[in-house]
N, C-alpha and C positions, 0 to 999 in steps of 0.2 A: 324547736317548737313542733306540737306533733298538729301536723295540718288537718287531720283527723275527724279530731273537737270539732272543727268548725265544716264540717259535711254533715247535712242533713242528713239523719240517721231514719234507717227505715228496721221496725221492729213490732212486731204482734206477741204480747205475755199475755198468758193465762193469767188469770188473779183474781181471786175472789175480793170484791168491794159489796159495802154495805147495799141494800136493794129495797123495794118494794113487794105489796103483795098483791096489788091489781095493778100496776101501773113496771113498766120497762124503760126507765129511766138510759138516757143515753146525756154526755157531755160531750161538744165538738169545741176546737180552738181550731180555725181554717188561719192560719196561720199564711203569709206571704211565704215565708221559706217549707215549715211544713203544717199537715194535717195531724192536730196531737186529739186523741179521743179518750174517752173513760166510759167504761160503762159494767153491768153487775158481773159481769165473769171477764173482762179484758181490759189494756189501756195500749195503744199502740198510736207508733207515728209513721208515715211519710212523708218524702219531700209532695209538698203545691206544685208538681206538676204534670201535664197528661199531655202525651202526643198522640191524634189518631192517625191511622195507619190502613184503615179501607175498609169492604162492607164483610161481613162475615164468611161472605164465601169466598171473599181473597184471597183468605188468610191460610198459609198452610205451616205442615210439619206441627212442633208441640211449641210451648212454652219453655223457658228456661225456669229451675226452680226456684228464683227471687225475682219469678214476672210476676207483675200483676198486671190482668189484661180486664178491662171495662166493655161488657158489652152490652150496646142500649138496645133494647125490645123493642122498642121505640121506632127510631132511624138505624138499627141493622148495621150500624156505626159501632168497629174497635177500635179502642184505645188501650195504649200504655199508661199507668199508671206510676206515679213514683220516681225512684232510681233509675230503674230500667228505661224510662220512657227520656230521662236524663242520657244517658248513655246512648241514644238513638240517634240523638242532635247531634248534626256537624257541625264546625265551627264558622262554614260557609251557610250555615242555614237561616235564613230571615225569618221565616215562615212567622212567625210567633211575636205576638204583637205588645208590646209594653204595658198597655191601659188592662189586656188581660190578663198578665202576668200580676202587676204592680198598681195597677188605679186604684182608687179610691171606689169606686162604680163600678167593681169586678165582676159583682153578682150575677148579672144576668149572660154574662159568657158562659160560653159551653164550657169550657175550660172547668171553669171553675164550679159548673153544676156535675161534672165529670166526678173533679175532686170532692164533691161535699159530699155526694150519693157513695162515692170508694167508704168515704168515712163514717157513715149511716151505715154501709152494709157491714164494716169492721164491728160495729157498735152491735150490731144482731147477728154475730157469727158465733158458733156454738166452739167452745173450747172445753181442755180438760179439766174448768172451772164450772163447768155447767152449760147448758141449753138455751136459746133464746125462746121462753116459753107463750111466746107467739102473742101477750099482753101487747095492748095501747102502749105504741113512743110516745114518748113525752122529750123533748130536746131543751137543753141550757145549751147556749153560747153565748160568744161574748164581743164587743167592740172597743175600740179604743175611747175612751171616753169623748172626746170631741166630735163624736160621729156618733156620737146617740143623740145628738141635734136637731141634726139633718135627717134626710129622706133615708138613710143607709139603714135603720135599723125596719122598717118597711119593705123595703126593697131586700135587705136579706131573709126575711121571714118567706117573702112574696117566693123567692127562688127555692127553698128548705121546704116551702110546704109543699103538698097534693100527693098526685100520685107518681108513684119510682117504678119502675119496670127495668130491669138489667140483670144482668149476669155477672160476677165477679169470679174468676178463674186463678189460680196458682199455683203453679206444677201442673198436678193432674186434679188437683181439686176445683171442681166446679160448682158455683151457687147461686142458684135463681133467687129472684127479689121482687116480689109485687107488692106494695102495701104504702099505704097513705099514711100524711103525715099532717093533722090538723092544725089551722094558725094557732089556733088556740091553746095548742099544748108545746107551742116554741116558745120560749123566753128568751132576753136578751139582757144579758147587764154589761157594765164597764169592764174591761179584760181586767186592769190593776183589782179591781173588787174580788175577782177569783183568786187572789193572792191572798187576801184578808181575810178569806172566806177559811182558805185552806189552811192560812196561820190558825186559825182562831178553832178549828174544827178537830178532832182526833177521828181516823180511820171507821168509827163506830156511829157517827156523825154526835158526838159529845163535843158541848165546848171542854176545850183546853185549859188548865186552871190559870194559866197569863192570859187569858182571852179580855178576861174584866180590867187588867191593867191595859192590854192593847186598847182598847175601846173607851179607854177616857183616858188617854195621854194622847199629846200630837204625834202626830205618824205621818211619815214619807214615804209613799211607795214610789221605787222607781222602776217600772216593768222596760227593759229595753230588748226588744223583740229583732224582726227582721226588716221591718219597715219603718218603727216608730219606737221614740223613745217619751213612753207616756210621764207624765207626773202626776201624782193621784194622792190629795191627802186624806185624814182622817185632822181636821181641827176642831178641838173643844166640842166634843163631840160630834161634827156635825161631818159624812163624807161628801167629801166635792173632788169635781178632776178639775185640774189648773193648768197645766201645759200637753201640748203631743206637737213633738217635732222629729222630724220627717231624716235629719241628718245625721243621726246620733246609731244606729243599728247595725244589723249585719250587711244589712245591703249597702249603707254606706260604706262599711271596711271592704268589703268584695270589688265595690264601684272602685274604690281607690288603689286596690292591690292591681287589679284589671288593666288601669293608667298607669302604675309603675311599672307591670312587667311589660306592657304594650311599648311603654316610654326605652326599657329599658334590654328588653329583647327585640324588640319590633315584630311582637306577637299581635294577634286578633281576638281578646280574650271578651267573653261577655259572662251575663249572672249564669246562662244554663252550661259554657262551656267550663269557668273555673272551680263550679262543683264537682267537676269531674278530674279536676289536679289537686284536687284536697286530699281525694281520694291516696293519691300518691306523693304529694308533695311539689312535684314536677309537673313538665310540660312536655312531651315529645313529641319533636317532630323530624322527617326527614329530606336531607335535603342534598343536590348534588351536589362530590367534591369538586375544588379547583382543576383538579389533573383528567379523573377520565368522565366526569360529570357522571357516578355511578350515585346512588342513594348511598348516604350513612344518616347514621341517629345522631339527632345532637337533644342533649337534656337543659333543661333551662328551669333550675330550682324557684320555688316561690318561699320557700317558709322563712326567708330573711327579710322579703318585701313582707309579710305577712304580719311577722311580730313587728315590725316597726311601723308598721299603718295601725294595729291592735292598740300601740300603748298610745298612738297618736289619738287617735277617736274616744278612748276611753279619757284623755285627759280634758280634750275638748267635752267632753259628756260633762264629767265633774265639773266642770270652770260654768256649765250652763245650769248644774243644779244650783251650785251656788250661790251664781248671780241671780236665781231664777228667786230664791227664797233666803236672800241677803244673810246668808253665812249658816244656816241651818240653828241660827243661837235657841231656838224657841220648839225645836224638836228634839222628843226624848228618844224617837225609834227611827233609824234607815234602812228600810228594805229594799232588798234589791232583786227583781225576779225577771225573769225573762232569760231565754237562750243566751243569748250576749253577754249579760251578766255573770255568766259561770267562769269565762278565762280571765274577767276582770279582779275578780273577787278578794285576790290577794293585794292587788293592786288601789283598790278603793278602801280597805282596810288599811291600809301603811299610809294612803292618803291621809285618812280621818284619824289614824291613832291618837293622835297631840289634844280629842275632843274628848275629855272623860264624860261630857254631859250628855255624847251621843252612841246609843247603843246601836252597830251594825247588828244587821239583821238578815239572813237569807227565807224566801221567800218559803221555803222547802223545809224551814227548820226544826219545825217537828214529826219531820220524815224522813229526815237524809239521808236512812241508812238506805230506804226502800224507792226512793222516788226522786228522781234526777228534775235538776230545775226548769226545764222543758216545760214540765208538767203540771208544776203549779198551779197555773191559770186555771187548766183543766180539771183539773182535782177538785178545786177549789167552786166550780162551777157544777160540778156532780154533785160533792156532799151538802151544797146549798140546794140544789131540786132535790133530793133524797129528801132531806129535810122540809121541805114545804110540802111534797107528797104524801108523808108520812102524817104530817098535821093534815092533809084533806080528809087521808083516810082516816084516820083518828076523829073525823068530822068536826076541825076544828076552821079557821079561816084560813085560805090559799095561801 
């Protein structure tokens, strides 16, 4: 198993996507594992995570060339951003608080206003796709459906909006940031809905000529992210979200590979330390021998605890769609979108084979050549504001 896959991947492309003509449409997915964005000339991700690291005039020497360094105009506060800010954490290090990382209420952590603003300035940074021509943002994001309830979709607007003042750094490129960001022009819809959006939508923001059978057949979407594993249908026309549980994701296989090699090396492994054995497949540490108590290396492989906690969760996933919507008899379409969903794929297909009356479906699948399932949500979340911007200008209804 290439342990790889399952490492938040950090990546900025150029790419021309559909646009506006008074308005700079930007898509975020703040994502528990990472920051995935879209917007008219890029789409990039990071890992959700930032460590700082002191005030600006601490700091010396240069950057490495896949740092990203945050620094707030503000509080005079830098941070790591990403991989790198991964890489920084020891495995003796506490500092880093759970509810920040992983709550439900993350919003209003610096952490995580660190990570949204990284993902804003990605969203306005000039590539060999074009210029960010200095137009009104406008922001899509998205929630889990059960948390468009609650106070969460308020509270992440409250943190997205106002004024940004920072700096974003990489290698030797430096980028200042000052510009607000109206409530008014942030939307929020259900994450699984970015999937439907992005099915049903072509690159051009055209529906798709299966769009009209998607939209009046029942439909399953199953988005399994890093923290949740949503259920979100489409019935008899009507969309509703139905379940989001908390056990079924990446963070559940990571929690669990963590306890097996913990159990079974008598290592110390947490969520910021084992992204960083994915990286390699291993663990290394060193330790004195018996005879002169000098250091050696000893390596302590993961990807056997890996794949076997993967097919474990993935079955327990399945056993809960099931039971959740008594055998799926009554659905024509299963989609399947979210990160976690990618190394299942094969796996949930040879599940369901024996169902002629149910068509798998990937979340990406009128884009797969160009666009990894990461992205979905996101994509899917763009060519929907594209489209509703496009009818204001057009001076039609929002």
């Amino acid at each position: 198993m290439n342990t790889t896959n399952y490492r938040t991947r950090t990546e900025i492309k150029a790419e021309k996507h559909a646009g506006c003509q008074s308005r700079w449409p930007i898509a975020l997915d703040i994502g528990y594992s990472g920051v995935k964005g879209y917007s008219q000339n890029s789409l990039f991700c990071f890992p959700s995570y930032a460590k700082r690291i002191g005030k600006k005039k601490d700091i010396i020497g240069f950057p490495a060339k896949d740092e990203i360094l945050y620094h707030d105009l503000e509080t005079d506060d830098v941070w790591r951003v990403g991989a790198c800010a991964q890489r920084s954490t020891s495995i003796n290090d506490t500092s880093d608080s759970q509810s920040e990382l992983f709550g439900r209420h993350r919003y209003s952590s610096t952490l995580f206003q660190v990570i949204a603003r990284t993902g804003l300035g990605f969203g306005m940074m000039n590539t060999a796709c074009g210029a960010y021509n200095k137009l009104p943002c406008y922001l899509q994001t998205g929630l889990p459906p059960a948390y468009l309830k609650g106070s969460d979709k308020q509270e992440l607007i409250d943190t997205l909006s106002g004024r940004h003042r920072f700096v974003l750094q990489m290698g030797d490129r430096s980028i200042p940031y000052d510009f607000a960001l109206k409530p008014e022009n942030i939307d929020v819809m259900a994450q699984p809905e970015g999937t439907l959006m992005s099915l049903s939508i072509d690159d051009n923001c055209k529906s798709v000529r299966a769009a009209r059978d998607y939209f009046s057949s029942n439909l399953l979407i199953a988005d399994a992210g890093f923290e949740t594993l949503d259920l979100y249908e489409l019935y008899n026309r009507v969309i509703r979200g139905r379940e989001t549980f908390t056990n079924f994701g990446m963070r559940e296989i990571l929690n669990r590979v963590c306890t097996k090699a913990n159990e079974k090396y008598h290592l110390s492994l947490d969520q910021t330390s084992i992204q960083i054995a994915l990286e390699t497949g291993e663990v290394v540490r060193y330790a004195p021998t018996p005879e002169n108590r000098k250091p050696h290396k000893i390596t302590y492989p993961i990807a056997d605890i890996l794949e076997e906690v993967v097919r474990e969760v993935c079955n327990e996933a399945v056993d809960k769609i099931m039971s959740t919507f008594g055998g799926l008899d009554e659905y024509k379409y299963l989609v399947l979108t979210g990160g976690t969903f990618a190394p299942w794929e094969d796996m949930i297909r040879d599940y369901f084979g024996g169902m002629d009356s149910l068509t798998i479906m990937m979340g990406n699948e009128n884009c797969r050549e160009h666009i990894d399932l990461i992205y979905t949500n996101v994509r899917g979340y763009y060519l929907c504001m594209v489209s509703r911007l496009r009818r204001m200008e057009a001076g039609g209804k929002k």
